[in-house]
Each structure stands twice: as structure tokens, then as C-alpha cells.
C-alpha positions in Angstrom: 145.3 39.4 -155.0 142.1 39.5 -153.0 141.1 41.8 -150.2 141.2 38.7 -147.9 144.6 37.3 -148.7 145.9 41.3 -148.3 144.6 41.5 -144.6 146.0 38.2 -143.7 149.3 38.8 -145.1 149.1 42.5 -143.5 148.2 40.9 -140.1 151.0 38.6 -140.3 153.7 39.7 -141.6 153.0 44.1 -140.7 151.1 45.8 -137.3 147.9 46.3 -137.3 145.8 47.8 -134.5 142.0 46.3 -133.6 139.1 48.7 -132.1 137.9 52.1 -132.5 140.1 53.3 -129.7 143.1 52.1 -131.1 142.3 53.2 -134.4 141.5 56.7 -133.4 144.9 56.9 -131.5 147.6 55.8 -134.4 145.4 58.4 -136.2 146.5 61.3 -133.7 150.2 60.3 -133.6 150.2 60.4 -137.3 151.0 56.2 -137.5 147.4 55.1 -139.1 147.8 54.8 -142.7 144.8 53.1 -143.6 141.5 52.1 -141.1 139.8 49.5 -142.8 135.7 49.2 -141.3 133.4 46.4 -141.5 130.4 47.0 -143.7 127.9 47.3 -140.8 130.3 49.8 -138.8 127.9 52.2 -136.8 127.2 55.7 -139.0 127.7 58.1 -136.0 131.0 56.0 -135.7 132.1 56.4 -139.4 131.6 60.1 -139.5 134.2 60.4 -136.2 136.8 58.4 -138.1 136.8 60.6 -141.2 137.0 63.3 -139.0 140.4 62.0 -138.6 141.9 62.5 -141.9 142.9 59.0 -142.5 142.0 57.0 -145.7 139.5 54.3 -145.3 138.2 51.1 -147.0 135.0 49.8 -146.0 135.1 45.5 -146.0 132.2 43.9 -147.6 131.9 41.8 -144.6 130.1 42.4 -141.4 132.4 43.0 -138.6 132.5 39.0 -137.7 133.9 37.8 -140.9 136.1 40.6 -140.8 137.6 39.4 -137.2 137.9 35.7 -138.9 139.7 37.0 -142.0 142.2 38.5 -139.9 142.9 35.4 -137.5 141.0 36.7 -134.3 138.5 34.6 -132.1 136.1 38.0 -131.7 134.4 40.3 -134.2 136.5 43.5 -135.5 134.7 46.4 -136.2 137.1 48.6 -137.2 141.2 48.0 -137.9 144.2 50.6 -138.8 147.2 49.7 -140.6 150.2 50.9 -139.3 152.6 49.1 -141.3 151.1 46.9 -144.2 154.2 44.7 -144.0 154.8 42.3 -147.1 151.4 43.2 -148.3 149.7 45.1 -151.1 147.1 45.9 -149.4 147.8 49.9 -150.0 147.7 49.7 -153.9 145.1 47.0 -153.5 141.8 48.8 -152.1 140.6 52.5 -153.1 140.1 55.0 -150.3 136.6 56.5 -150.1 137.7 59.7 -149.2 
């Protein structure tokens, strides 16, 4: 299975949360398991979500592609995964921390 058909299945089926804000708060109340970034997520931003103690996986995509992949009409720069539902998607992409 493919990176892309693991975030759409995650988005459907588990609960994901979109933004940096979002992403930073599921991280404090211990419910992020996984933030995924888009390739061109900011530096000084990526160095405040690991930080946060929570593993990552950066997309290959920009952040537009990465909003399409998941289903959404606007570009996603960041996303956690708070539940990965009937998805792989855990086993599926390596951590970089």
C-alpha cells in the first residue's frame, strides 16, 4: 500500500486533525501519534513540532497535493493522526526521529 491510499483510508475511516495548531494541541494532550508534514513545511516550523516529541513523516508532496490526497478543497501543511482507523498507515511510513 502506498503512502496515498494510507492517508485517504486514515482520513476516512480514523480522525485526523489539519493545521499546526491543531497538531501542536493533540500533541500536549498526549492524542497525536503521528504528524505527517508536507515537503515544503517551513524549517523554524519543523523544529517546533519535534520539539513535541511526536513521530513524524515528511510527504513528498508540497502542502497542496498533500490537502488533495486527503480530500480537502485547501492546502494542508501539516496533519496529526489521532486514530489511523482501518489504515496501515503506522507500519507503513518510518518516523524521522
Amino acid at each position: 500500500m502506498d503512502i496515498n491510499r494510507a492517508l485517504k483510508i486514515t482520513v476516512n475511516t480514523g480522525k485526523v486533525l489539519f493545521g499546526l495548531r491543531q497538531a501542536q494541541k493533540s500533541a500536549q494532550t498526549g492524542k497525536a501519534k503521528l504528524f505527517i508534514r508536507a515537503s515544503n513545511f517551513p524549517e523554524v516550523l519543523k523544529e517546533k513540532t519535534e520539539k513535541l516529541k511526536v513521530p513524524s513523516y515528511t510527504y513528498p508532496g508540497n502542502n497542496f497535493e498533500l490537502g488533495a490526497v486527503c480530500g480537502k478543497p485547501f492546502s494542508v501543511s501539516i496533519l496529526s493522526v489521532v486514530d489511523p482507523g482501518e489504515s496501515d498507515i503506522m507500519d507503513l511510513v518510518s518516523p524521522e526521529q
